[in-house]
N, C-alpha and C positions, 0 to 999 in steps of 0.2 A: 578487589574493589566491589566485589557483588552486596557486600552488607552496605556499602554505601550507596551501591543502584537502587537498595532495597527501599532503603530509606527515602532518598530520592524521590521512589515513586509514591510513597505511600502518603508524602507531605502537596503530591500535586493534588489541587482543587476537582472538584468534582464537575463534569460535565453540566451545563447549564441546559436547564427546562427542555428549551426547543429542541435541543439532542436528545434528552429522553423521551420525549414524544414522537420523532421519526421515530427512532429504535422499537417503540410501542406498538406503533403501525407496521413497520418492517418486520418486527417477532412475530408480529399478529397472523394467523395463518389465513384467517379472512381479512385482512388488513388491505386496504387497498389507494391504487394511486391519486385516485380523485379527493383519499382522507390528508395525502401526505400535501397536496399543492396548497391548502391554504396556510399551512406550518412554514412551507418554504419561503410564500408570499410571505409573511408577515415581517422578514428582513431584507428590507431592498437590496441591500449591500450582496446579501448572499445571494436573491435573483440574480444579481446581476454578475456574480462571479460563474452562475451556473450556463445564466444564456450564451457569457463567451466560450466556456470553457466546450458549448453545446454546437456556436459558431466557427469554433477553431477546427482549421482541416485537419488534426491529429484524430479527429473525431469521427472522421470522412461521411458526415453525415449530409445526404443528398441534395439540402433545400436548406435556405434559411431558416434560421431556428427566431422566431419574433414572439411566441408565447413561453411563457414558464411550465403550461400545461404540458407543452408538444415535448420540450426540454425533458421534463421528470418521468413523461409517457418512454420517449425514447433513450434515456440511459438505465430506469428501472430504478426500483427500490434499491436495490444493492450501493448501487454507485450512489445514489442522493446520499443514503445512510454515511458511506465513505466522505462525500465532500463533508457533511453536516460537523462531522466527530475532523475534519483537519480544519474545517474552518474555526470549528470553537476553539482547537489545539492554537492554531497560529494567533487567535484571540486572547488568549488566556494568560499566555506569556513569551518574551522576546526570544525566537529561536538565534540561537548562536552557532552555527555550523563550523567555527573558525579550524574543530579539529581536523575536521575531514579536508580543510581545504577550501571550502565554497560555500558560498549564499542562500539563505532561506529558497530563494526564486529556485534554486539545482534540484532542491528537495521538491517545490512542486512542480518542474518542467519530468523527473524522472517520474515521481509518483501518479502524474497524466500518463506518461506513455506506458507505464506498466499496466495501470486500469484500460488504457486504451487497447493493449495486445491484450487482456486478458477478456475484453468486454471482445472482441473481433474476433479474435482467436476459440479463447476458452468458453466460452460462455453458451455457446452451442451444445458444448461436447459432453456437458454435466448435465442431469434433473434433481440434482437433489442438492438441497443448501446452496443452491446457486447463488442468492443474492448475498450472503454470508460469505461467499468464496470475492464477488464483486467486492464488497467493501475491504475486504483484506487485501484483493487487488491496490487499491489506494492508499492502505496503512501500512502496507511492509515497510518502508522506511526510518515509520516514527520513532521507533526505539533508539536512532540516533539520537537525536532530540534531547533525550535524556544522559546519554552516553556521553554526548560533547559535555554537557553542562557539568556533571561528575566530573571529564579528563580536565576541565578545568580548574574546578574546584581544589584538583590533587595537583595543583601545575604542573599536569604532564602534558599539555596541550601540542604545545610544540615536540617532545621526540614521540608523539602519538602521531602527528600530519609526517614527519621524517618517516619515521617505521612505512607511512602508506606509499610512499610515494612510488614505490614498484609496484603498489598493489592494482590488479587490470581488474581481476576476473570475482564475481560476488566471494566465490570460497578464498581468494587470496585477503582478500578484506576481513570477513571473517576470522582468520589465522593472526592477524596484527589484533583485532580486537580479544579474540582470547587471549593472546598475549599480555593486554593491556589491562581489560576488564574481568578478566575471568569468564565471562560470557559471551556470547554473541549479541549482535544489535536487534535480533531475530527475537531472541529468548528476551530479550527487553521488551521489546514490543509486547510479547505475551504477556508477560507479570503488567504493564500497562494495563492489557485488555482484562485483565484479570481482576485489579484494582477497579476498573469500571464497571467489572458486573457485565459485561461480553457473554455472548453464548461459550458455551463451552467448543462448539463447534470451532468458531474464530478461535480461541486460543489455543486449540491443537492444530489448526493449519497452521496459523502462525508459529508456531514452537520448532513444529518442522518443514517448514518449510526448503531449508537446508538438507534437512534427513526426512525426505516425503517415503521411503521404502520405514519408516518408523514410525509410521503416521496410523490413525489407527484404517480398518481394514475399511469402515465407512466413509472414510472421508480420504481413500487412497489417490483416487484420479484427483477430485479437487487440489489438493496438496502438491500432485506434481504437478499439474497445468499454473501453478503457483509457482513453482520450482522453474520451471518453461522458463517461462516470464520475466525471472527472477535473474535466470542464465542469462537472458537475450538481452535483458534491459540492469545492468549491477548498476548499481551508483554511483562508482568511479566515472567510468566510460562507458553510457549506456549507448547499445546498439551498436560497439565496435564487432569489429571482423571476425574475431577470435570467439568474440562472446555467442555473436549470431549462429555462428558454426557449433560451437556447444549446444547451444539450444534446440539447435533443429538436431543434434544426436541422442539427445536428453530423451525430445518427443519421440524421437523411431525407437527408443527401450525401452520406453513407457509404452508404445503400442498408441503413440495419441497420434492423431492429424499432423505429422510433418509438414505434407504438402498446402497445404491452407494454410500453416506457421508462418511460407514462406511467402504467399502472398501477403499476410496483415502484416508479417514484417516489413513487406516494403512499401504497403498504403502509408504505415505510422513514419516509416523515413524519409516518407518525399516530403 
């Protein structure tokens, strides 16, 4: 099925204006926050998915959040770029998750909590392509997106959600979708960010994010603090037992912050 992901992606619509002007600002090396807030203002809609998203305790942020400045000041370019590019995705066209099992809403409750460990956890631990490591924080998912609407297309919908139903852990997920797609939802994502003209940065975190010891040697730590993330929070069943367990082994042979893991793990689950 990969010539028809191919195709797929190359027939979806091009990101609108406002996205490529945060991207603009965010690529920008002098680019800065006070350029990105009147872009963000200019769609209420999306203030106001940002203020909640800024209000929600997943976000464990100290004080009410009542301006959009304090909002975009406190999540950072990275994250804004992330929301900007799933708002215009979930804008663009009707997500159908039916293969996986679940509802557009699973897709943005998981892709919060991952930017949320990766913004608490990760995001310390890097200085370079940080805000690029942020936004991919928030897109790892999307390549289902595409994936569903292909398994549908093939009517394999249904023994695609059968095949998942054992599936716990990100890598058993994976293992049904090679099966299914020939690729991963991972490697989706990529050819995505690929099609959009993404740094090249984003689309080798994203490619390996699965295989972060594949990654190249610059963007090594980023790639596994992605992986982390990735362990702690799959899509199936993000934040089960098994998985959180994985995670925090992941980070001790990658040599990253276990012990801080296990606090923002458990800020993000209360």
């Amino acid at each position: 099925m990969v010539e028809e992901i191919v195709k797929k992606i190359k027939s979806l619509p091009p990101l609108p204006e406002s996205v490529s002007k945060v991207r603009q600002i965010c690529n920008d090396p002098d680019g800065t926050i006070k350029e990105l807030v009147p872009i963000v203002k200019a769609d209420p809609m999306f203030t106001a998915d940002i203020l909640k998203a800024a209000n929600s305790p997943l976000y464990g942020f100290s004080r009410q959040i009542s301006s959009i400045d304090q909002a975009v000041a406190l999540f950072g370019m990275g994250t804004i770029q992330g929301f900007a590019i799933s708002y215009a995705v979930r804008r663009a066209f009707p997500i159908d998750l039916s293969a996986y099992g679940v509802g557009h809403t699973h897709l943005m409750k998981v892709s919060s909590l991952q930017n949320a460990l990766a913004l608490q956890w990760g995001r310390g631990q890097i200085e370079t392509h940080q805000a690029e490591t942020m936004t991919v924080s928030l897109l790892m998912e999307l390549g289902k997106v595409v994936a569903a609407q292909v398994l549908e297309e093939a009517g394999r919908t249904e023994a695609f959600a059968q095949a998942l139903q054992k599936a716990e852990t990100a890598d058993e997920l994976d293992a049904v979708e090679k099966e299914f797609l020939g690729i991963t939802s991972e490697w989706v994502a990529a050819l995505m960010f690929k099609h959009w003209q993404f740094s090249d940065a984003m689309i080798e975190m994203m490619r390996h994010v699965m295989s972060p010891d594949e990654a190249p040697e610059k963007l090594a730590k980023q790639t596994r603090i992605l992986h982390v993330v990735k362990e702690a929070v799959p899509f199936r069943h993000p934040l089960c037992e098994a998985c959180v367990q994985s995670a925090y082994e992941a980070a001790d042979r990658f040599g990253l912050d276990a012990e801080s893991l296990k606090e923002a793990v458990e800020k993000i689950s209360s």
